[in-house]
N, C-alpha and C positions, 0 to 999 in steps of 0.2 A: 579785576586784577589789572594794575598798572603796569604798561611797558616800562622797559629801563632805558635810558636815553639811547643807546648803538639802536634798540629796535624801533624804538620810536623814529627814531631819525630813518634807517631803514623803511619803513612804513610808510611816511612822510613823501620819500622818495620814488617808490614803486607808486602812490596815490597821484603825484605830483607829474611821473610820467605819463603815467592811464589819462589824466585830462587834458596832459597838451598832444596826445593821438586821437582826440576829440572823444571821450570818456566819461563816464560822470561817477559820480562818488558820494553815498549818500552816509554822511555818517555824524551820531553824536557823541560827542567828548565833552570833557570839563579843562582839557588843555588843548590850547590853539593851536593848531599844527603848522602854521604857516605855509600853506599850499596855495598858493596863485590860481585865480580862479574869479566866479560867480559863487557867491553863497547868498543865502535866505538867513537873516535871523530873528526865527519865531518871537521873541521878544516884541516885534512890530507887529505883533497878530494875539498878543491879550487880550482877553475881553477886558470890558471898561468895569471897574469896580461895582456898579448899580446891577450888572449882569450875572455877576461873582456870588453875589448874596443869596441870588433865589434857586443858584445850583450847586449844591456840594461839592460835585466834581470836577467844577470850573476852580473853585478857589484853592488856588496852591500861592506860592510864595515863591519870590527872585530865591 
C-alpha cells in the first residue's frame, strides 16, 4: 500500500528528524524520499553475472 503525498511528506519528516538526533532508519521503498543522510545502495553489492547462473536465487532482475 502506497502513502498519499501529505503522509509521505509527513513520514519523510519525522524520518529526517530521527537522523539528524543521530538516529538511523532502515528502510526500503520504490520512491525516493529525500532524507539527508548516509545510504547503502545494494545495487553496488550484485553478484557478477557468472555467479547468477549457478544459483537460482541469486538471479533476479533490476
Amino acid at each position: 500500500m502506497a502513502l498519499d503525498s501529505d503522509n509521505q511528506h509527513r513520514l519523510t519528516g519525522l524520518i529526517q528528524t530521527h537522523v539528524q538526533n543521530g538516529g538511523m532508519a532502515v528502510i526500503a521503498t520504490h520512491t525516493p524520499l529525500g532524507v539527508d543522510g548516509a545510504s547503502l545502495d545494494l545495487r553496488d553489492f550484485q553478484p557478477e553475472a557468472q555467479h547468477m547462473a549457478h544459483d537460482p536465487l541469486l538471479a533476479f532482475e533490476d
